[in-house]
N, C-alpha and C positions, 0 to 999 in steps of 0.2 A: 153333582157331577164328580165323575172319578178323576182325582189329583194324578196328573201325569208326574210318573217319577223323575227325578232328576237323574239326567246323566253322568254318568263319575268320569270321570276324566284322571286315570293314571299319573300318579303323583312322576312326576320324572323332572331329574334334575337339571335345572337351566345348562351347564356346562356340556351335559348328553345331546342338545340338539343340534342340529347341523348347522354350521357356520353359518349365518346370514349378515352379518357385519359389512359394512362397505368396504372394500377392498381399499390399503390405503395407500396403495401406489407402489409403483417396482421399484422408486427410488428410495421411498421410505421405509420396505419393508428392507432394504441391504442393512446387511453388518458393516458397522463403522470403517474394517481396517478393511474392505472393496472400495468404501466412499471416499476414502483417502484415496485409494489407488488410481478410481476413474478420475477422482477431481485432479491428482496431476498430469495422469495422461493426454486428459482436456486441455488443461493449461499449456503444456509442450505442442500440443496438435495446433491448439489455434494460433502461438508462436510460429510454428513453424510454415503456416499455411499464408500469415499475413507476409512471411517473410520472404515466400513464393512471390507473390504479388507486391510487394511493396519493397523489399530490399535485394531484389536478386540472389536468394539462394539461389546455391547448385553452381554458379556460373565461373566459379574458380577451383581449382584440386585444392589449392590453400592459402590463403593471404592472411600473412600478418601484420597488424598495422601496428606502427610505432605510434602513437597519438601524444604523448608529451601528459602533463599533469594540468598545473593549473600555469602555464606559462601564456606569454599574449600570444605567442605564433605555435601553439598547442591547436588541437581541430577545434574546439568550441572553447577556446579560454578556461576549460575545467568545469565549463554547467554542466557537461553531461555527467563529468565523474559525479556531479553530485547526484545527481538526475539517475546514477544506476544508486548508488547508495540508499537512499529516498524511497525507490522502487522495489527495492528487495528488504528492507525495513518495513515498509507498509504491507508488502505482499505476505510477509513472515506474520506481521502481529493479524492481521485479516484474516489469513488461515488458521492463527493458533483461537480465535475466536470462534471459528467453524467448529476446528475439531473439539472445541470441548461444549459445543453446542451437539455434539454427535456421541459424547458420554468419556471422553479422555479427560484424566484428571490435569490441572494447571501445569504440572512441567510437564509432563508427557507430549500434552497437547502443542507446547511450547516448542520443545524440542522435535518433534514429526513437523511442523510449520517450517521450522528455522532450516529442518534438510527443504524440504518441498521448495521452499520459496530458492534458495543459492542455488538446487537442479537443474529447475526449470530456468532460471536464469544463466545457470553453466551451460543450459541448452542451448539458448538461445546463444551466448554467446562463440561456442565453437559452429552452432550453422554460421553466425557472421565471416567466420574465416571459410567460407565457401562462396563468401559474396563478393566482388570485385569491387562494390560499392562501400564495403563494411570494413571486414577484417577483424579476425582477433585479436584482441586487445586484452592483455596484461592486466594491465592498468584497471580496466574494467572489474576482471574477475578479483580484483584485491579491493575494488570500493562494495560488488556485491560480497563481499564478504563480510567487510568494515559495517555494510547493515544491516546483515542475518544475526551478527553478534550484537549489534545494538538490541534486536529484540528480546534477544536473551537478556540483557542487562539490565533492559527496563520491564522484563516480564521478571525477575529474580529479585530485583529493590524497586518495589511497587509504591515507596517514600520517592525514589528519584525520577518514574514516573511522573506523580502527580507536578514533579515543579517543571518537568524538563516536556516540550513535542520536539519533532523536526518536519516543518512543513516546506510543502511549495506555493505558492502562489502565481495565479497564470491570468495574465493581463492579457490586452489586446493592443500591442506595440507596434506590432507589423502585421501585416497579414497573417492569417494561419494556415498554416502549409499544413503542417503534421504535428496533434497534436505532441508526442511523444518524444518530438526533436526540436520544437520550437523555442529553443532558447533564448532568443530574444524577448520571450514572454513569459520568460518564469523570473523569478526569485526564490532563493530557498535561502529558511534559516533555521537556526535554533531558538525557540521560543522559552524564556522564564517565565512561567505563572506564579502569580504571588499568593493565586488561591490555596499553593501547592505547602505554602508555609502556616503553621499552627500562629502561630503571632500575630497574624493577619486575617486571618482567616473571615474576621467578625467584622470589619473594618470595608471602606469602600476600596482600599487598595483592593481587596481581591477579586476588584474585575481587571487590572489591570495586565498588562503582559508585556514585557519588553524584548524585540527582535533583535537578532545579531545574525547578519549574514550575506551573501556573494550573488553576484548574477553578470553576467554579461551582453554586450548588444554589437550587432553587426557582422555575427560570424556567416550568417546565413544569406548574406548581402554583399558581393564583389563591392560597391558603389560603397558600402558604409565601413568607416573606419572601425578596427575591432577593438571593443572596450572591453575591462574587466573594472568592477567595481565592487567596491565592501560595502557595507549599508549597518545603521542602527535603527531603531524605532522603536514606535511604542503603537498599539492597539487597547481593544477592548474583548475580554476574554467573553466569544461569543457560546464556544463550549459549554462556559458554564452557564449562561443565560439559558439555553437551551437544555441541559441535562436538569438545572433544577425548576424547570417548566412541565418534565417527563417525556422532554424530545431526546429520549437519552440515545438512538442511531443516529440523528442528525449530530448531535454532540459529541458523539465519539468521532464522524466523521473529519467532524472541524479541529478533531485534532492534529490531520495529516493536511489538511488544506485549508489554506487562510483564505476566506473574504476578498474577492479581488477589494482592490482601491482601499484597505479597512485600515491601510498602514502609516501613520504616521513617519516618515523616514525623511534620513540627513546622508547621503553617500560619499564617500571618498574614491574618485577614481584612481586605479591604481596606473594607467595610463596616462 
């Protein structure tokens, strides 16, 4: 029987044939410096839309509101100054994690965070001067300030990092209205880890962590008297239980939010 010849098949170079690769998304194929640009747009949009429906934009030419600092007959006793500080600190270091997941080198990405985050927040804050519920606030735009530059200072000494978070912690005290204003259910502090110290490091101190920080109760309640109070404590560093597990996104998160209930605390009212 006559050997059927083999077919040749034209040497041709893999790169020469026609795209067949899965297509891998319109958002993945952008260039980083659009990704930056829709993602703050987004951020402004959905600010401004909740703020439609939830704060009454639009419904004043302009108010500005005198709100006081941290005094007892201030609008929230001062949780919220901390409450935009917190918020524009976290939102800064969250984004500069984005963008250098997008190919921006550590300060670069640092510093595009640290504008995006105070913007989008400066947004936010002059729509309030168009709310009759709101109003611009001063005060505000110098605490979101006070933690855009925190992120800079702990994305720069990445030593003062490790010792230092600043969290909130959000209980269930009262009802919850909203969570973004429910003051009577936060706590915020400043957090020392002792992980964060070489001398300890080895040692059972370095699950340890001790709190230092302020909250208030009863601003959002005619009926309840308004308290402001300082607070100490002590936990257990859950961060690192978690990151050296290889929960290392749950453990980064636990850097901006404590554990409800996780805190051992002694308070001094300041009232």
């Amino acid at each position: 029987m006559n050997e059927v010849p083999e077919t040749q098949v034209p040497a041709t170079s893999v790169n020469s044939l026609p795209n067949t690769t899965i297509d891998e998304g319109w958002w993945s194929s952008q260039p980083k410096e659009k990704k930056l640009l829709y993602t703050n747009i987004i951020a402004a949009s959905v600010i401004g839309i909740w703020g439609l429906a939830e704060w009454d934009y639009g419904s004043e030419d302009w108010n500005n509101a005198d709100e006081g600092w941290f005094e007892q007959d201030s609008k929230y006793g001062g949780a919220d100054k901390l409450g935009h500080f917190w918020a524009t600190y976290t939102f800064a270091d969250a984004l500069t994690g984005l963008y250098k997941n997008w190919g921006y080198d550590s300060k670069t990405a640092n510093t595009y965070a640290t504008i995006s985050a105070w913007s989008v927040q400066a947004f936010m804050e002059v729509a309030d001067g168009t709310s009759g519920s709101q109003g611009f606030a001063w005060e505000d735009m110098v605490m979101n300030t006070a933690g855009a530059l925190t992120s800079v200072l702990m994305e720069r000494y990445p030593e003062l990092d490790r010792k230092i978070d600043f969290r909130v912690e959000y209980v269930f005290n009262v009802d919850v209205n909203s969570i973004f204003d429910d003051y009577s259910n936060h706590y915020y502090s400043m957090v020392l880890k002792l992980d964060g110290f070489d001398a300890i490091e080895n040692s059972f101190l370095k699950y340890l962590e001790f709190h230092g920080g302020y909250y208030t109760r009863g601003y959002e309640d005619d009926d309840e008297k308004d308290e402001r109070f300082l607070y100490a404590g002590v936990s257990l560093n859950f961060s690192r239980f978690f990151n050296q597990n290889g929960w290392t996104k749950t453990g980064k998160t636990l850097e901006y939010l404590q554990v409800p209930y996780t805190v051992l605390k002694t308070s001094h009212n300041l009232d």
